[in-house]
C-alpha positions in Angstrom: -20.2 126.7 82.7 -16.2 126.0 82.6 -14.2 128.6 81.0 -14.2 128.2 77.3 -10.8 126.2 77.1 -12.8 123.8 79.0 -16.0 123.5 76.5 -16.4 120.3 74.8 -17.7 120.0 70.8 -21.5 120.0 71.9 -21.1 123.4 74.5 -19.2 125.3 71.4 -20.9 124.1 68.7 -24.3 124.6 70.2 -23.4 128.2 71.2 -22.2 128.7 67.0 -25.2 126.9 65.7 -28.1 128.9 68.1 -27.9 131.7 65.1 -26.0 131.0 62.3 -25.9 132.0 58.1 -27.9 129.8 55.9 -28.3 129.9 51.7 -27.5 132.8 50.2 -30.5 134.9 49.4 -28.9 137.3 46.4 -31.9 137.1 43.8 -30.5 136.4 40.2 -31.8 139.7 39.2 -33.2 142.3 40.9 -36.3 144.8 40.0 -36.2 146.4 36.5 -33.2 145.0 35.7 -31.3 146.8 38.1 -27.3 146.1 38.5 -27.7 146.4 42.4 -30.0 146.7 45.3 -29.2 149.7 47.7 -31.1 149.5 51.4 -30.5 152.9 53.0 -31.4 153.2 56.6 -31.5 155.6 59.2 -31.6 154.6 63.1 -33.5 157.4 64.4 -32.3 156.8 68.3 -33.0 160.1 69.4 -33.0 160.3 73.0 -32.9 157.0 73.8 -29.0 156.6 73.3 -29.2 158.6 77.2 -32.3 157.4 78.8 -31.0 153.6 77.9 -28.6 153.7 80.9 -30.2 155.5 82.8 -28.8 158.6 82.1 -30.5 162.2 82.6 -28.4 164.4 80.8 -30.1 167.9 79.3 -27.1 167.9 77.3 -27.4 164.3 75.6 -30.8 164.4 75.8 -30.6 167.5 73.5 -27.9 165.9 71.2 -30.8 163.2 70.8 -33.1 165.9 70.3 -31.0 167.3 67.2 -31.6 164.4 65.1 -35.6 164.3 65.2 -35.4 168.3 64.8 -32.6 169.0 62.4 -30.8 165.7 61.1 -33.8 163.8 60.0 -35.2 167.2 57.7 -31.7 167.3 56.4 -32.0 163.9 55.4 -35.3 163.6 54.0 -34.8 166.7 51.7 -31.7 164.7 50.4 -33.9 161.4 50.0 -36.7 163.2 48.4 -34.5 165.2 45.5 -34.1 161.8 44.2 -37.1 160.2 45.2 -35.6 157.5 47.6 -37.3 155.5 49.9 -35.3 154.5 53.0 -35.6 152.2 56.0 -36.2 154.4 59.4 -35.2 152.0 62.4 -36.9 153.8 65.8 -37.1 152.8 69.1 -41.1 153.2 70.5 -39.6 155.7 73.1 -38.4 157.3 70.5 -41.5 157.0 68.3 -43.4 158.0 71.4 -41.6 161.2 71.6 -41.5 162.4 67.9 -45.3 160.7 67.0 -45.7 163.2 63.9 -42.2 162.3 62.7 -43.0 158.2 61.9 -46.5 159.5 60.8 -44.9 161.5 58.1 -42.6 159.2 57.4 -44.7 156.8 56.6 -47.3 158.4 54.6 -44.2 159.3 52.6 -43.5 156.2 52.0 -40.5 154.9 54.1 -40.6 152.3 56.6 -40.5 152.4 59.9 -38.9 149.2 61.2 -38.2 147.7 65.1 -35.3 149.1 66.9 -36.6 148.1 70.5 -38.1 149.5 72.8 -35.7 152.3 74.8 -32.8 151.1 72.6 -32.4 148.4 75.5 -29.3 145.5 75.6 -31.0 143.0 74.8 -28.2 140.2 76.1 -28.9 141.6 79.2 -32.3 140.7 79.8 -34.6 137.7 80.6 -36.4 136.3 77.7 -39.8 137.5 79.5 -38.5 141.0 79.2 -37.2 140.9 76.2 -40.7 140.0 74.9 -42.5 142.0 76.4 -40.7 144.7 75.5 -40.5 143.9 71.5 -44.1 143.1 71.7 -45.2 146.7 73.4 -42.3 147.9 70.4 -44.2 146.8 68.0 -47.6 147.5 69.0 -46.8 151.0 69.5 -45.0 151.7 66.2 -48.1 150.2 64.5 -50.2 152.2 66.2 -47.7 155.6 65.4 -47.5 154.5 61.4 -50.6 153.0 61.1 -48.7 150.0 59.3 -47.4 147.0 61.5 -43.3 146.3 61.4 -42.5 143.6 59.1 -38.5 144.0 59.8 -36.1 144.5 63.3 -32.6 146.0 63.9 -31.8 145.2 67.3 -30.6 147.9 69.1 -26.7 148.0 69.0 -26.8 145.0 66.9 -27.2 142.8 70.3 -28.8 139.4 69.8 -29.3 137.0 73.0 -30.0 133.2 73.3 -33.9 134.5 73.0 -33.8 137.9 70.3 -34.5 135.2 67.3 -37.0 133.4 68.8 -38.7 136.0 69.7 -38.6 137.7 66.0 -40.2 134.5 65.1 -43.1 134.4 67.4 -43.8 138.2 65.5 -44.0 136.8 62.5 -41.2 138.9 61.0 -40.4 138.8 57.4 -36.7 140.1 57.7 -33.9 141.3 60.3 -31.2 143.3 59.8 -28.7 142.8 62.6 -26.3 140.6 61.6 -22.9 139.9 59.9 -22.2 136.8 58.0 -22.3 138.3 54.7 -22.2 141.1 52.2 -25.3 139.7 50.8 -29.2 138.5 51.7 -29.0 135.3 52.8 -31.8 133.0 55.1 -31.1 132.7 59.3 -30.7 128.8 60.4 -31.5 128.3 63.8 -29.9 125.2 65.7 -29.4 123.7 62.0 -33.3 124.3 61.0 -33.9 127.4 58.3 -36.0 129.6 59.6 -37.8 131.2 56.4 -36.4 134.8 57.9 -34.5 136.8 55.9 -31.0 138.3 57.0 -30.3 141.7 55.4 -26.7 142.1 57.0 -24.9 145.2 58.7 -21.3 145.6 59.2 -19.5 148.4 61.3 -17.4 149.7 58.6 -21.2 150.8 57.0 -22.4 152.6 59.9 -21.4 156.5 60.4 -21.5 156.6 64.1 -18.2 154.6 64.5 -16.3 157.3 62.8 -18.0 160.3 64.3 -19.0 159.6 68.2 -18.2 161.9 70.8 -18.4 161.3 73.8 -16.9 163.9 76.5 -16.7 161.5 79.4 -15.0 158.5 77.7 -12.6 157.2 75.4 -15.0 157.9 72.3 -13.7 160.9 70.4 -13.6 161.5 66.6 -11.2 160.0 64.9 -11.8 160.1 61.1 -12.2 162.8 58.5 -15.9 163.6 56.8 -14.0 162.6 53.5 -12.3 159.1 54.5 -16.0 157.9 55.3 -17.0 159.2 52.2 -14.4 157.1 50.6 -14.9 154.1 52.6 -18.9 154.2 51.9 -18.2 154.8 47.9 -16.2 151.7 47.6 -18.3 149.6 49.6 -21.0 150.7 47.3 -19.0 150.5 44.7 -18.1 146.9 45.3 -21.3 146.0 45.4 -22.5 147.4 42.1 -19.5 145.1 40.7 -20.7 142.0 42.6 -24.4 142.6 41.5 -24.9 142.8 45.3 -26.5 144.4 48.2 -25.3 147.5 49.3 -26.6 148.8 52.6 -26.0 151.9 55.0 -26.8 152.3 58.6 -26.6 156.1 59.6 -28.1 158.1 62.6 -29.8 161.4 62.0 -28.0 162.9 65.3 -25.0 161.8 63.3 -24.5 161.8 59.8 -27.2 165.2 59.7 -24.2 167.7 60.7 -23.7 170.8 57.8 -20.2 169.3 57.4 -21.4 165.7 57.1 -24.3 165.8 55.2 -22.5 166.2 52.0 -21.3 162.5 52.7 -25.0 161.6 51.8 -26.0 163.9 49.7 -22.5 162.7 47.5 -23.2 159.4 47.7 -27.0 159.9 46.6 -25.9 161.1 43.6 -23.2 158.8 42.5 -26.0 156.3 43.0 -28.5 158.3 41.4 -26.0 158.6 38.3 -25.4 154.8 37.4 -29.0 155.1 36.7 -29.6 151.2 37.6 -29.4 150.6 40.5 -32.4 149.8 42.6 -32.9 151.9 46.0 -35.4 150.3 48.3 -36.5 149.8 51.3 -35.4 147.0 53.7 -38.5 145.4 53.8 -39.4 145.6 49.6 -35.8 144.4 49.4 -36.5 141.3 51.7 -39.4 140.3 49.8 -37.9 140.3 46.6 -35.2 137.9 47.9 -37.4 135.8 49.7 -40.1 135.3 46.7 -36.6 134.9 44.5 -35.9 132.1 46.3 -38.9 130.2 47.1 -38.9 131.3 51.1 -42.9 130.2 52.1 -41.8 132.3 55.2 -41.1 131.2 58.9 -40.8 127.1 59.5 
């Protein structure tokens, strides 16, 4: 392929077109009257962030290891004083490490959602691999949670030319990887609707942008527990004035720190204290939309 000054209409148009943002999917009202809907998610990465590249670091490891046996209790306690439910996002090596942890979780209540399978790139692999690999993920998460995943996040957000295909071959009900919007809204692929529904992410509502460290590399640090506080709160806040979606990516080996935790546990509350607004999980929250709209599922 030329270099993209060189593309004509049909190579840059096909490329925009393989995934793009269909009809909005905000639901004229949402359960019990609420003002909002609030999907709060956790990607529980654990490990996986090192053995992804290969890495075979006690040190990272351990830091992985911190948010299956000290983040993720912090952050249930805060879920349950409220009676939450959230959206856990876990890679099946992951899963396969912590079994007792996605058990529980689910039993609870939660969901446990597809986050591939050792938190892999998936732009850099063959579509044969890719399958295979989000087949195994969700064979083995079923199997840990006794419930089948109904919803993906790819890991680090990374879609290839084959990651939507693939969802669609699994039957999924709803991803949640994607940016075109603040609200729901239904995938097209190459111009066709897909009946999938797109509960969409943005960095500025995920905590590890603000708060990763890493000692070998340019990543360091760089804003205060309260800023990300205040950038959370008014995205939240926005979207109780739009009648919206508000949704939160966080990592239990990030966001379940002593001096970050208040950043959830704050936010809980303010939520907790407009008294309509309805917490759910990702995959309760894409059903609503979708039997809102009509959506008969996949075409």
């Amino acid at each position: 392929m030329s270099e993209p000054h060189g593309w004509d209409e049909t190579t840059w148009r096909g490329l925009v077109n393989q995934v793009r943002a269909g009809r909005n999917l905000r639901p004229d009202t949402w359960p019990g009257g609420a003002r909002c809907a609030v999907a709060l998610s956790f990607d529980s990465d654990h490990e996986t962030n090192e053995l992804r590249d290969g890495g075979q670091s006690p040190a990272r490891l351990s830091w992985g290891e911190f948010g299956s046996r000290r983040g993720l209790p912090r952050i249930r306690a805060a879920l349950d004083r409220h009676g939450f439910k959230a959206s856990f996002f876990v890679p099946a090596v992951s899963a396969l490490l912590h079994p007792d942890e996605q058990r529980d979780l689910a039993q609870d209540g939660h969901e446990i959602g597809l986050h591939g399978w050792i938190h892999e790139v998936n732009s850099r692999l063959d579509h044969a691999t890719e399958r295979d690999l989000m087949f195994r993920a969700a064979d083995t998460l079923e199997r840990l949670a006794g419930t089948r995943p109904v919803g993906m996040r790819t890991p680090s957000w990374d879609y290839s030319p084959n990651t939507l295909a693939i969802a669609r071959e699994l039957g999924l009900a709803y991803d949640s990887s994607l940016f075109a919007d603040d609200d729901p809204y239904e995938i097209v692929a190459d111009g066709e609707p897909t009946g999938i529904v797109e509960l969409p992410v943005e960095w500025i509502r995920d905590d590890a942008v603000y708060f990763t460290m890493n000692r070998f590399g340019a990543q360091r640090p760089y804003t205060p527990p309260e800023a990300v506080l205040d950038i959370f709160t008014r995205e939240f806040e926005g979207a109780y004035a739009d009648g919206g979606l508000f949704l939160l990516t966080m990592h239990p080996h990030v966001i379940g720190y002593r001096s970050r935790m208040f950043i959830l546990e704050t936010l809980l509350e303010r939520i907790a204290d407009r008294g309509d607004c309805w917490v759910a999980t990702h995959a309760d929250i894409a059903r609503h939309c979708a039997a809102a709209a009509g959506l008969k599922g996949q075409t």
